[in-house]
N, CA, C and O atoms as a GROMACS GRO file, in nm:
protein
  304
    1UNK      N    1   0.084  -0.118   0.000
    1UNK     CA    2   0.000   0.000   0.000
    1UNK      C    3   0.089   0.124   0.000
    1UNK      O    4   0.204   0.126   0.043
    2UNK      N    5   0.016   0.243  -0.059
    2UNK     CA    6   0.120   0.383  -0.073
    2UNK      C    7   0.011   0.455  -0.002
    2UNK      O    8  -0.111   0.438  -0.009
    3UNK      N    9   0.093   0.552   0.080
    3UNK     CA   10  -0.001   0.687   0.083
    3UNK      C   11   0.072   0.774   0.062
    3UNK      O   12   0.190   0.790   0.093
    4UNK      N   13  -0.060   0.890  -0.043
    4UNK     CA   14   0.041   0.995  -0.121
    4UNK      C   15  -0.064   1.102  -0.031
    4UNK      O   16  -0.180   1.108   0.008
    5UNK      N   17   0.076   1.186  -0.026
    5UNK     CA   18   0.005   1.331   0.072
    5UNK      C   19   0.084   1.419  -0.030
    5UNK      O   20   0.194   1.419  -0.085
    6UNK      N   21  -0.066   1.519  -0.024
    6UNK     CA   22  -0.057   1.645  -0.113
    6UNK      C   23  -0.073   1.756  -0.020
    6UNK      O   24  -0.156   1.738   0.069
    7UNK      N   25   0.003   1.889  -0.022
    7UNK     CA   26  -0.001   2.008   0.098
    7UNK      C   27  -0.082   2.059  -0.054
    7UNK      O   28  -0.015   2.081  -0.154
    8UNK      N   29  -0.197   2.069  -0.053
    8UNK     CA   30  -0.296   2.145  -0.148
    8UNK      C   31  -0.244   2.326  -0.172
    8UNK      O   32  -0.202   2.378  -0.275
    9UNK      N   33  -0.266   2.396  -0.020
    9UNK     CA   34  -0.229   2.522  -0.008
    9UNK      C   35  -0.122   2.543  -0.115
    9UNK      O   36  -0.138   2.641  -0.188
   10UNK      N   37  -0.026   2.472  -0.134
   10UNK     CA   38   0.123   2.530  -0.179
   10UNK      C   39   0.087   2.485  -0.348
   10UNK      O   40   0.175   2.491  -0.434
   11UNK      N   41  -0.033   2.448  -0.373
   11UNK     CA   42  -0.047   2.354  -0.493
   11UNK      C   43  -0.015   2.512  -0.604
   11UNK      O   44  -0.016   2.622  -0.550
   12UNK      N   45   0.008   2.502  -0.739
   12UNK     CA   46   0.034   2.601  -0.818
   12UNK      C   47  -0.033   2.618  -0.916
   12UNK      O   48  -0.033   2.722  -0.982
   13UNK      N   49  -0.140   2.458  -0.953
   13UNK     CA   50  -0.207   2.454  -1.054
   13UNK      C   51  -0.134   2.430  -1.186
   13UNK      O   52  -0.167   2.486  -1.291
   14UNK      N   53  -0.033   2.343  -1.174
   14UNK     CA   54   0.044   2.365  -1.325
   14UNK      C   55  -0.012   2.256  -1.417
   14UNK      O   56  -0.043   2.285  -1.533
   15UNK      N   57  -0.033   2.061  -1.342
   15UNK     CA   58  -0.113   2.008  -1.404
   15UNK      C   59  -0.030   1.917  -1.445
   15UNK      O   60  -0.058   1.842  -1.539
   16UNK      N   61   0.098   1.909  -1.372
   16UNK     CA   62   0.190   1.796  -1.403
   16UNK      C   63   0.126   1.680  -1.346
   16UNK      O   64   0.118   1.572  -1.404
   17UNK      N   65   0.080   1.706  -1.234
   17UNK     CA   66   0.057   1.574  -1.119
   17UNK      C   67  -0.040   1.507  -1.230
   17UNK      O   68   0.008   1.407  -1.284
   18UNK      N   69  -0.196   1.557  -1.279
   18UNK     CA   70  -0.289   1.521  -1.366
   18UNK      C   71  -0.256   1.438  -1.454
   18UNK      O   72  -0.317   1.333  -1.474
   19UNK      N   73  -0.107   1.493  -1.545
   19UNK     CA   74  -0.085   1.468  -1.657
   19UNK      C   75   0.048   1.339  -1.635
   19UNK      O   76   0.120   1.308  -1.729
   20UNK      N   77   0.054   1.310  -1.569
   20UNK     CA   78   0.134   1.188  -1.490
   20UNK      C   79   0.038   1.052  -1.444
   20UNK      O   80   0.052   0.936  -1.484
   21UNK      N   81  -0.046   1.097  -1.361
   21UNK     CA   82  -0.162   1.008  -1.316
   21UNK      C   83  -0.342   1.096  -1.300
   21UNK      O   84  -0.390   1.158  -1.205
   22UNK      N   85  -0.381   1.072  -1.395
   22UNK     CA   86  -0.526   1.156  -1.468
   22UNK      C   87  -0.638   1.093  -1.348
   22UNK      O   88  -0.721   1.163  -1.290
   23UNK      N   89  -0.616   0.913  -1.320
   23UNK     CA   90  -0.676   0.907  -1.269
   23UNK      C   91  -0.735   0.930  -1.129
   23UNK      O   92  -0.853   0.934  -1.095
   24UNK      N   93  -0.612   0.945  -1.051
   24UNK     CA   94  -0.572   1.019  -0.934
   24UNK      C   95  -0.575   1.182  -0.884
   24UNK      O   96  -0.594   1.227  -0.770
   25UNK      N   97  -0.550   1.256  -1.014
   25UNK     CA   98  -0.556   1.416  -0.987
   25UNK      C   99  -0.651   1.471  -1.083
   25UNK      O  100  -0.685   1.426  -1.192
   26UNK      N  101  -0.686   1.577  -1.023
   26UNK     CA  102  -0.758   1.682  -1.102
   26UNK      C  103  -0.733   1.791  -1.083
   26UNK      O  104  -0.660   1.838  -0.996
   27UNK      N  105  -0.792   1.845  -1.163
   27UNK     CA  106  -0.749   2.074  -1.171
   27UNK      C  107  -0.901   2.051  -1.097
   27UNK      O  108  -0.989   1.974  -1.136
   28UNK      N  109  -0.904   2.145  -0.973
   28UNK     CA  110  -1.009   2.226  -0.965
   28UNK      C  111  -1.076   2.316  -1.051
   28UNK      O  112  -1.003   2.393  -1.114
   29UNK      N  113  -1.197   2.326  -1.068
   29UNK     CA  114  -1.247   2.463  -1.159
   29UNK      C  115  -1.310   2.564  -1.036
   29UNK      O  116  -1.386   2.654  -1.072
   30UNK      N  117  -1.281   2.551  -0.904
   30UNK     CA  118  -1.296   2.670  -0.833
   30UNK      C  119  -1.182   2.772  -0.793
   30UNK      O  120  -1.170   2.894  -0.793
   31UNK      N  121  -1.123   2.689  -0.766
   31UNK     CA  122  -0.990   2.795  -0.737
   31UNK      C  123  -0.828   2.765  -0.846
   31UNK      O  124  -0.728   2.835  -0.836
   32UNK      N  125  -0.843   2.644  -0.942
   32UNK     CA  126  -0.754   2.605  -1.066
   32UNK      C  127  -0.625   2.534  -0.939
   32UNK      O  128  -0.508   2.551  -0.974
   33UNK      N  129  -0.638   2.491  -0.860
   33UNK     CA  130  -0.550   2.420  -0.795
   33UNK      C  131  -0.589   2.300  -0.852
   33UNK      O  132  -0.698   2.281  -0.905
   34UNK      N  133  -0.431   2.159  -0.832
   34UNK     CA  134  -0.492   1.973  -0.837
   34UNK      C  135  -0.567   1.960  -0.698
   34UNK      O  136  -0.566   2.037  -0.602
   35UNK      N  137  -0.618   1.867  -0.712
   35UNK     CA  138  -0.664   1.791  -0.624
   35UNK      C  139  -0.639   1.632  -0.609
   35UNK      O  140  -0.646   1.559  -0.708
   36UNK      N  141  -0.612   1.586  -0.488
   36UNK     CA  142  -0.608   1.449  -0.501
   36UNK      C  143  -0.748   1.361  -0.463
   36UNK      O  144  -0.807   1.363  -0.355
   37UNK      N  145  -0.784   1.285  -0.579
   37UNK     CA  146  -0.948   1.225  -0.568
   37UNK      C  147  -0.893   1.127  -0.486
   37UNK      O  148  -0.784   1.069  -0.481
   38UNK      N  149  -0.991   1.124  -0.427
   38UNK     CA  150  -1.018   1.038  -0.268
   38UNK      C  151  -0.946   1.051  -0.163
   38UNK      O  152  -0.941   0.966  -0.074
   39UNK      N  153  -0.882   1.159  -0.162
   39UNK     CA  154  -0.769   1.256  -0.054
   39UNK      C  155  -0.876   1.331   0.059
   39UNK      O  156  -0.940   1.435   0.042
   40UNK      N  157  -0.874   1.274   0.137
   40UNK     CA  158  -0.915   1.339   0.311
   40UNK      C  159  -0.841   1.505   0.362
   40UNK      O  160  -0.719   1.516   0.376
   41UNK      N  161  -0.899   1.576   0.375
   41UNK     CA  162  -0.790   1.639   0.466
   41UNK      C  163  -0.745   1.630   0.574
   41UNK      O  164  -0.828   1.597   0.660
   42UNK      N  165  -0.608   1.653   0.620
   42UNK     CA  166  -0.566   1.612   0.756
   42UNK      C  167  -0.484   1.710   0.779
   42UNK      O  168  -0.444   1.786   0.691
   43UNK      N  169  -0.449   1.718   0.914
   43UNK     CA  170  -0.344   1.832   0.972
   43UNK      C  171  -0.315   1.944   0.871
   43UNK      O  172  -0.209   1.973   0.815
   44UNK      N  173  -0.499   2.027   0.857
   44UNK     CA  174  -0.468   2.206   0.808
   44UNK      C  175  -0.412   2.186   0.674
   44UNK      O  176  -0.291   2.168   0.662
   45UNK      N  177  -0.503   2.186   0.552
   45UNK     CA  178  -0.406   2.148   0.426
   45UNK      C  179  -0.352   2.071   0.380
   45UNK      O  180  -0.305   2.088   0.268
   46UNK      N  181  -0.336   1.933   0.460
   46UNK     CA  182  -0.281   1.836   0.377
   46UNK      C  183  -0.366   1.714   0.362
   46UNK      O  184  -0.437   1.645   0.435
   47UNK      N  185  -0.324   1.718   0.223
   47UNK     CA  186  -0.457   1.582   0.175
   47UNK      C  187  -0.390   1.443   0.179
   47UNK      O  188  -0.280   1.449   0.123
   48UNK      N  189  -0.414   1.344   0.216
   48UNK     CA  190  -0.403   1.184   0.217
   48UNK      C  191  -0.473   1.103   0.204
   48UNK      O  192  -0.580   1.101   0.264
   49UNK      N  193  -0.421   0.978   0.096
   49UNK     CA  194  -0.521   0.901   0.066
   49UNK      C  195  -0.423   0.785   0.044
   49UNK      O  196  -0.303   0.800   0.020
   50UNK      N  197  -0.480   0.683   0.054
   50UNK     CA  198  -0.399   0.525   0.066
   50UNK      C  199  -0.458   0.448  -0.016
   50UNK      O  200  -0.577   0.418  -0.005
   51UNK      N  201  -0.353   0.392  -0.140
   51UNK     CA  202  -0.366   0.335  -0.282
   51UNK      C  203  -0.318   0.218  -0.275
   51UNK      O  204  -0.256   0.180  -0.176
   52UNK      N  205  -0.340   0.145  -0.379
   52UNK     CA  206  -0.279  -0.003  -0.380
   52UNK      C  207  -0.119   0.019  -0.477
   52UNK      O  208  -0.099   0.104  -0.564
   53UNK      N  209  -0.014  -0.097  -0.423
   53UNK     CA  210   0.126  -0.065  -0.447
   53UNK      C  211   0.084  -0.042  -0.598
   53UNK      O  212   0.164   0.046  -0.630
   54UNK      N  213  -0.001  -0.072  -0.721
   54UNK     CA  214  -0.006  -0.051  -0.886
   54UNK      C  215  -0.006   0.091  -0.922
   54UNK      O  216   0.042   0.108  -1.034
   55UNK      N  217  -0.035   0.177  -0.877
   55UNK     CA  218  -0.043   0.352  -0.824
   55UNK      C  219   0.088   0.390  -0.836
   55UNK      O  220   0.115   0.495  -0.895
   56UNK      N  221   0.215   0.288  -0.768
   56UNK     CA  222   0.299   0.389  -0.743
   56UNK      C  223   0.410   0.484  -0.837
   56UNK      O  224   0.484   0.572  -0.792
   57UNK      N  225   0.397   0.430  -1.008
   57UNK     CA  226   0.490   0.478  -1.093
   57UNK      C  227   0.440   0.599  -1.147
   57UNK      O  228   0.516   0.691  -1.177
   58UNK      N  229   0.284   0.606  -1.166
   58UNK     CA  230   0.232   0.732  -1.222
   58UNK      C  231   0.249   0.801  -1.102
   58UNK      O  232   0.305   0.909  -1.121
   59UNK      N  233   0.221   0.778  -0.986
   59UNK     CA  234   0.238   0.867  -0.871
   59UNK      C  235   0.365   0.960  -0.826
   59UNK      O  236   0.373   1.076  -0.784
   60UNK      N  237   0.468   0.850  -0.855
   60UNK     CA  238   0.611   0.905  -0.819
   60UNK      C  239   0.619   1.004  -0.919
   60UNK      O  240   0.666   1.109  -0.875
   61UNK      N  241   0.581   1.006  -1.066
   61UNK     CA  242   0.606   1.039  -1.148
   61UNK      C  243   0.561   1.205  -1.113
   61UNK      O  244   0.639   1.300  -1.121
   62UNK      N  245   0.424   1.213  -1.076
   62UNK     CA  246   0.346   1.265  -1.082
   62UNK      C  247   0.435   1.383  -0.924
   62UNK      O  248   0.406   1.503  -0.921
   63UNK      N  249   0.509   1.338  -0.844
   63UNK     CA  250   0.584   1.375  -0.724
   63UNK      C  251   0.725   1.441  -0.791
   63UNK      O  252   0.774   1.549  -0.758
   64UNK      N  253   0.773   1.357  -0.884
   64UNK     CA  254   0.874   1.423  -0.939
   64UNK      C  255   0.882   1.532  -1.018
   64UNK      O  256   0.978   1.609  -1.019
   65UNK      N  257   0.730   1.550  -1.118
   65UNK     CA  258   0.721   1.629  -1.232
   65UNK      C  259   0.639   1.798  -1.175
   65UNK      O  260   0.609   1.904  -1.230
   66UNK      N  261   0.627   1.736  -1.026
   66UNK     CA  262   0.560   1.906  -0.927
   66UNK      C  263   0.676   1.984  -0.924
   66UNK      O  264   0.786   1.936  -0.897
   67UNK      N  265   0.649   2.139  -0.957
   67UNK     CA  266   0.707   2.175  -0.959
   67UNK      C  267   0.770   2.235  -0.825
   67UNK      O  268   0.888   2.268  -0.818
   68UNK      N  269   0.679   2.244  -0.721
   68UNK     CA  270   0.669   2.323  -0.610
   68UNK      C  271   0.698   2.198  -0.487
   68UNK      O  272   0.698   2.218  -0.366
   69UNK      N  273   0.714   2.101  -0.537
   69UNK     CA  274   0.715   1.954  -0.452
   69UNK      C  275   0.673   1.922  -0.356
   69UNK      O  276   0.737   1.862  -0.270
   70UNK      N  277   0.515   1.965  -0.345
   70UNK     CA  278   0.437   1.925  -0.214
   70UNK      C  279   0.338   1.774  -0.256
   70UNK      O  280   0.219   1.766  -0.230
   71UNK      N  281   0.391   1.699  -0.303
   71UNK     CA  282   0.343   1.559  -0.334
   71UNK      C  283   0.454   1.487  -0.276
   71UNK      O  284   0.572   1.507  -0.302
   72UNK      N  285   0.407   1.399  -0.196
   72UNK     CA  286   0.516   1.289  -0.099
   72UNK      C  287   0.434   1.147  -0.094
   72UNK      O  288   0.317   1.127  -0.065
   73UNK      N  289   0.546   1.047  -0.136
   73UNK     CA  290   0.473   0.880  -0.132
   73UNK      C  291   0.555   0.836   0.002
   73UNK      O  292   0.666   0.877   0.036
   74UNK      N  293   0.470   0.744   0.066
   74UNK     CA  294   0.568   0.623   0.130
   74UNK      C  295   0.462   0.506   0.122
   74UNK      O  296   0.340   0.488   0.127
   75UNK      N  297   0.565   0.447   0.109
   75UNK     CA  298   0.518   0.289   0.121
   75UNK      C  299   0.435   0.241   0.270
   75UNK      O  300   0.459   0.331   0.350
   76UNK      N  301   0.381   0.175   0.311
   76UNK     CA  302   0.316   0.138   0.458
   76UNK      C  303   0.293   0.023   0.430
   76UNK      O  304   0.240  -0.052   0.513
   0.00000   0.00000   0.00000
């Protein structure tokens, strides 16, 4: 299992994360920030959600290609 935590606040809207793993992120159309689908919020801004280990290459990808690097995986 992975859980990927997104700090939303710091998000920039650029659309890498999306365009890495589509099925996992989205652009908001309220404020043009990603979002992570099925991401909880937890501790003030940060979103988490827990995926199965098949997630984790578009994900990393999707961690590497932020520009602002508030996308973080770990394994559990």
């Amino acid at each position: 299992m992975i859980r990927i935590i997104h700090q939303r606040a710091k998000c920039i809207g650029c659309n890498a994360c999306v365009e890495a793993a589509d099925y996992r992120w989205r652009v908001s159309h309220k404020d043009g920030k990603c979002t992570l689908v099925g991401g909880e919020e937890r501790n003030g801004g940060f979103y988490t959600v827990v995926v199965d280990d098949h997630e984790w290459e578009e994900n990393e990808l999707a961690a590497k290609n932020c520009p602002v690097k508030i996308i973080k995986l770990h394994r559990i």
